[in-house]
C-alpha angles and dihedrals in degrees: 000000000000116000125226128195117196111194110204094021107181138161090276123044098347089060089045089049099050090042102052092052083040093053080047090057102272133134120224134223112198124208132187135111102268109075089186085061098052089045091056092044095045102052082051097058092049092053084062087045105258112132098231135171131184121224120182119229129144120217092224100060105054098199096059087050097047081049091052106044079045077058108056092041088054084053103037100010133238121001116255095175134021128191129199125201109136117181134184107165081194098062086069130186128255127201107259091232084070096020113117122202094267103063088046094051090050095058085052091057096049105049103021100036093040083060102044097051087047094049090044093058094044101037098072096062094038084059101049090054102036097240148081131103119234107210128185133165134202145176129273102257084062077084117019114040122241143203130241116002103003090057084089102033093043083057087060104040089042095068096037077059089052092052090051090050095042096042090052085058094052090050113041100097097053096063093263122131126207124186145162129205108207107207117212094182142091093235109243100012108117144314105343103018097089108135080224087058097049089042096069079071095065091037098042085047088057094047114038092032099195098107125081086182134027124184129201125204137138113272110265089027107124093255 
């Protein structure tokens, strides 16, 4: 069976995520920093049928990601797709007119350096068999730039973006796929906004393998 980890797997998208592949055969890692959480979501996930496992790591500390993601490949064995989403709603965000370096850089750390330590444990073993599909998702002001609170985040965001685009580039020809879904929603909200139905993305970019980018948005937005 293929194996998923979702870093940053949470009771919104990172549960969607993990069930749709799940619902596909695979069985699902789960990464974040709360191991209590992970218990509680994967033994959901087992009630619906998925074969799930939490492992704790914590994308700002490299070491504890590059363990988990040892981990799951020790349980499940080696990684076919990984996902990246990532969220800590107390890092915060500041308007660049008022942002220092350091709360740029912070948001740098968190989503770019999170990203590159991840790809850099699953890659190896993506290589030596040709396959394995590298998924992140970000929020909209990673390409569009926005105002008050999302300038620093979308800094961040935005070259974690550049990674993923540059990254799919440099792997194309070696059967690896690399996508970001780009997500121009509150999640939850209304209509549109269902992690299931942001999800289909992830799974649909794994899948179909022909988009470097997917947006979502709500139909007559202006994206």
């Amino acid at each position: 069976m293929p194996v998923i980890a979702v870093i940053g797997a949470g009771p919104g998208l990172g549960l969607a995520i993990a069930r749709r592949f799940g619902t596909e055969g695979f069985k699902v890692a789960l990464v974040s920093r709360s191991q209590d959480k992970l218990d509680r979501l994967a033994a959901k996930l087992a009630e619906e049928g998925v074969e799930a496992a939490g492992f704790s790591g914590d994308v700002t500390r490299p070491d504890t990601v590059r363990a988990a993601l040892a981990a799951a490949a020790d349980r499940f064995g080696p990684i076919d797709v990984l996902e990246y989403s990532p969220l800590d709603i107390d890092l915060g965000g500041a308007h660049v007119s008022e942002a220092t370096s350091a709360d740029i850089q912070r948001q740098i750390d968190y989503y770019l350096h999170g990203a590159v330590t991840a790809v850099g444990q699953v890659l190896p073993a993506m290589r030596e068999c040709g396959s394995g599909t590298l998924l992140f998702s970000t929020g909209a002001s990673s390409v569009r730039p926005l105002g008050g609170d999302f300038g620093s985040i979308g800094i961040g965001a935005a070259a974690l973006r550049n990674y993923v685009l540059a990254l799919n580039a440099d792997l194309a020809d070696q059967g690896i796929h690399v996508a970001h879904v780009a997500i121009a929603v509150f999640i939850g909200t209304e209509p549109g906004t269902e992690p299931a139905t942001i999800a289909e993305h992830h799974w649909l970019a794994h899948a179909e393998r022909d988009q470097p980018e997917i947006i979502h948005a709500l139909p007559g937005s202006s994206w």
